[in-house]
Each structure stands twice: as C-alpha cells, then as structure tokens.
C-alpha positions as CSV (number, residue, x, y, z in Angstrom):
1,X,94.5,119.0,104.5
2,X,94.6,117.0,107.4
3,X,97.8,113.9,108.0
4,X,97.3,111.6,110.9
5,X,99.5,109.2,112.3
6,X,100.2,107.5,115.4
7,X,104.5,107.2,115.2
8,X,105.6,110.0,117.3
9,X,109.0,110.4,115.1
10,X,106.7,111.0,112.0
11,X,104.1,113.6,113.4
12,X,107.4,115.3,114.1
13,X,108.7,115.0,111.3
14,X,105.6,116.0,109.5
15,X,104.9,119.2,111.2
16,X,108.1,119.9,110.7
17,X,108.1,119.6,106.6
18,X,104.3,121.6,106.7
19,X,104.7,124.1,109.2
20,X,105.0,127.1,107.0
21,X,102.2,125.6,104.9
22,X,98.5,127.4,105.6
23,X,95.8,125.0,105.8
24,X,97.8,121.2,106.9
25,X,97.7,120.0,110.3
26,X,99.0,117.1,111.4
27,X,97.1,115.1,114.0
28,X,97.8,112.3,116.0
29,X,95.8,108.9,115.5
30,X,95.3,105.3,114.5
31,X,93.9,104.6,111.0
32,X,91.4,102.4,112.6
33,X,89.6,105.7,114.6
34,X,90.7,108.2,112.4
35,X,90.5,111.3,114.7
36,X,87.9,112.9,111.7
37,X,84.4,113.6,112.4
38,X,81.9,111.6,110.4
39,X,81.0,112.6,107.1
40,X,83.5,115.2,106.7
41,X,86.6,114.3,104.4
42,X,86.2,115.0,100.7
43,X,89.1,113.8,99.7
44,X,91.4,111.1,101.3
45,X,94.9,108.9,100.0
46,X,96.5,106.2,102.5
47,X,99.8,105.3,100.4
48,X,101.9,102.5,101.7
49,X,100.2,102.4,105.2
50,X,97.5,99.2,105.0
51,X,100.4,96.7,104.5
52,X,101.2,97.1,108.2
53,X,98.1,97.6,109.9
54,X,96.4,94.8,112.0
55,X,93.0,95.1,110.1
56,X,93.0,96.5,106.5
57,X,89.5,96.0,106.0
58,X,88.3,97.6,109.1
59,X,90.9,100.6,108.6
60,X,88.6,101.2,105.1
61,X,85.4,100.8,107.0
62,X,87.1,103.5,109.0
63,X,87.6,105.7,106.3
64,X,84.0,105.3,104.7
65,X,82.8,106.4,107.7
66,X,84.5,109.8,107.7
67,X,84.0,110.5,104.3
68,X,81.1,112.2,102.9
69,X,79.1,111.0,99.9
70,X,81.2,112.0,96.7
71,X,84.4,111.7,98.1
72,X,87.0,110.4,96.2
73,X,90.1,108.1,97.6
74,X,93.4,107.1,96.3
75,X,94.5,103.7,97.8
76,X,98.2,102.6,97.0
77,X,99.7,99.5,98.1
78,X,102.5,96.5,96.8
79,X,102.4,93.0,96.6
80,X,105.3,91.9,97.6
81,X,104.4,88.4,96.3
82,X,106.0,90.2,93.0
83,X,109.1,91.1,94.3
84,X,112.2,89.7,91.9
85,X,115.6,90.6,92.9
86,X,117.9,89.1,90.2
87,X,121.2,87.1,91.0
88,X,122.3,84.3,89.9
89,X,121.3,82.6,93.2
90,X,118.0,82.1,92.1
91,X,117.1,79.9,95.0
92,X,118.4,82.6,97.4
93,X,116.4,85.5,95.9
94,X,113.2,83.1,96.0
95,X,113.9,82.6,100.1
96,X,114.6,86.5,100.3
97,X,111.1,87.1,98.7
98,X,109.2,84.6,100.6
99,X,110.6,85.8,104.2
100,X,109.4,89.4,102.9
101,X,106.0,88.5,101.8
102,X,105.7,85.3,105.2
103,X,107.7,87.5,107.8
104,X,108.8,90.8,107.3
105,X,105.5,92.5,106.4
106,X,101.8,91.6,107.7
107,X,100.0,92.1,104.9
108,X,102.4,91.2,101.7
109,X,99.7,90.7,99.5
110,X,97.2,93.8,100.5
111,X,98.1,95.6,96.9
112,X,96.0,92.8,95.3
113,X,93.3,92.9,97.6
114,X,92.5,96.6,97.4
115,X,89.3,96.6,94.7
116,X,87.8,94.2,96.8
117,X,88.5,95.6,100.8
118,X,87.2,99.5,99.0
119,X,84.1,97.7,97.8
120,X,84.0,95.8,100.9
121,X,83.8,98.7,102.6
122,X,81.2,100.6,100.7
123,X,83.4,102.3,97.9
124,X,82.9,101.9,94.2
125,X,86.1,101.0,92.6
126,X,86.5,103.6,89.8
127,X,90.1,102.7,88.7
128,X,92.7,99.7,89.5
129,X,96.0,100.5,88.0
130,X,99.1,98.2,88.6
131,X,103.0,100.2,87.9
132,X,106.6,97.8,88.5
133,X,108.9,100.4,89.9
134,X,112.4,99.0,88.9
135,X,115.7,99.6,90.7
136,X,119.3,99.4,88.7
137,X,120.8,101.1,91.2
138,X,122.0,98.2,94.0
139,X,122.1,101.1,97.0
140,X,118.9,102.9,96.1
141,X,117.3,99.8,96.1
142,X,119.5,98.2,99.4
143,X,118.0,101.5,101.2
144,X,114.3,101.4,99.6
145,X,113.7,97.5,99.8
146,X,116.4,97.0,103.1
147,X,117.9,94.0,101.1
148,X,120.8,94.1,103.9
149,X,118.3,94.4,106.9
150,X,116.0,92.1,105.9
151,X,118.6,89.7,104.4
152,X,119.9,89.5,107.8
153,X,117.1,88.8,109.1
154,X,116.2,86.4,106.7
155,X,119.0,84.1,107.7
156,X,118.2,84.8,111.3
157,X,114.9,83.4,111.1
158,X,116.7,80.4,109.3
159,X,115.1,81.0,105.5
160,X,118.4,81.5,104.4
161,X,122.3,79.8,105.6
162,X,124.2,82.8,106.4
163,X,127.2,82.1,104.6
164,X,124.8,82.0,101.4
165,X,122.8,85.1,102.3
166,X,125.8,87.2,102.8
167,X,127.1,86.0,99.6
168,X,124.2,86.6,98.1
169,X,123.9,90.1,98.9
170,X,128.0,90.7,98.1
171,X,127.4,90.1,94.6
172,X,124.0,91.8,94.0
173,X,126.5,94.9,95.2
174,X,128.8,94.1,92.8
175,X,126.2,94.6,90.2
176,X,125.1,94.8,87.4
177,X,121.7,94.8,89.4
178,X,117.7,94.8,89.0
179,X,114.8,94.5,91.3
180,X,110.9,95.2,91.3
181,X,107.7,94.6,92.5
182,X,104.2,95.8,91.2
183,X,102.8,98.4,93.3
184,X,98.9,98.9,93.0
185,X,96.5,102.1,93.0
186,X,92.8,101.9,93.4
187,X,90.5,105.0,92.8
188,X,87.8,104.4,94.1
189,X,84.5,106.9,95.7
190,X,82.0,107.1,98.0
C-alpha cells in the first residue's frame, strides 16, 4: 500500500501512524504526478482530496495513467452546495453555505461531478452512491465543518455582518443543533 502526499505535517504524521505496519510506505508527491510508475496500481482511493486540488480532472487522468487495466478506484467527495446548518437565522446559514461552496473551498461542487471527471478520464463508473452524514452534536460539527473558522471568515470577506454572524454561531452552540451535507462515492475501474 502506498500513501502520497505533498503537506510535510501529514507525511509525518502518516509515517508515524504506519510505521509498525509491513508493506505501507508513505511517499511524498502531488496528485497531479503521482510518484507511481505507469501501469502499476491495482487498487487506488483518493477520499476528500479533489475538492482542493487546482485540476480534478487532470489529477484523474493522473491516476488512469498509473493504474493497470482492472484496477478498481474508490472516489469520495462532498458537495458542499448541500450543506444545511439549521438556525433560526435562515438567511445567515444560507450566506454561511454560499461563502463555503464560493470561497472557502475550490472545488465545492466536485462530489457531483465525479461519474463524469472518472469517465472523463478513461474509467467506467461501476457505482455512484450519495450518504448525508448528520451532526447533532454543535462541537463535533464546529470542529469537522470549522463553523467558527469559516464563520469568521465569512464575515471577514463581508458575506455576513459580524454582529449577525457571531450571533449566529452563539445560538447554534446553544443548541438543539443539526447540520449535513451529501457526500458522494464513485466506484469506478479501469
């Protein structure tokens, strides 16, 4: 089993949690020139990475490249056009979502998109299956979704009035509280 990524903190990270596991190594790289050689990956799953690459598309291309004919691949991805975070500020939790899906990640929308980039890039789509993970609990989900971080940022980028943002996220700690988005996974193979 090989991991790549390019974030020094993570391969850190990452060959610390495998180290005392035989066959996983951990190599540096960009998913756009996988360090692989051609042909030679049976089995591949990029989970939660294509949402904040420059070039989905090509990253896939990438990854048809290195596998061999056979393969199979797990793609999973949001679309954070589907995030709802419920408070009685409706208008508030509308600007929230729209400076997520507009600002705070480049590709919002890739978990839609996925059938169609695999095929794109030379994958038969076997399976597309969509799952809403739902939050209840208001600091799982602060921490998961950064509500707080992103509010802030929200308001800083002027999609929100700070006095209403802030308020905003006071009560959604206060709870009762819900929030989810649909979160996609295409099978495809090669």
């Amino acid at each position: 089993m090989i991991g790549v990524d390019r974030d020094a903190t993570m391969l850190t990270q990452a060959r610390e949690r495998t180290s005392g596991l035989r066959g996983v190594e951990v190599r540096e790289g960009d998913v756009h020139a996988l360090p692989v050689e051609p042909g030679s990956v049976d089995r591949a799953k990029i989970d939660r990475v294509l949402m904040h690459v420059a070039e989905p598309g090509d990253a896939l291309v990438q990854l048809h490249h290195v596998t061999r004919p056979g393969a199979l691949v797990g793609l999973v991805e949001p679309d954070w056009d589907t995030l709802v975070v419920d408070a009685e500020d409706l208008q508030t939790s509308r600007a929230f979502t729209r400076y997520t899906t507009e600002e705070a990640v480049r590709n919002a929308t890739i978990g839609r998109s996925l059938g169609r980039l695999a095929e794109k890039a030379g994958f038969r789509v076997e399976t597309v299956a969509a799952t809403t993970p739902v939050f209840r609990d208001f600091a799982e989900a602060d921490q998961t979704l950064g509500l707080g971080r992103n509010m802030q940022l929200a308001i800083n980028a002027g999609y929100v009035a700070q006095d209403r943002g802030r308020r905003w996220f006071a009560d959604l700690a206060e709870g009762p509280f819900y929030a989810s988005f649909t979160l996609i996974t295409v099978i495809c193979s090669r």
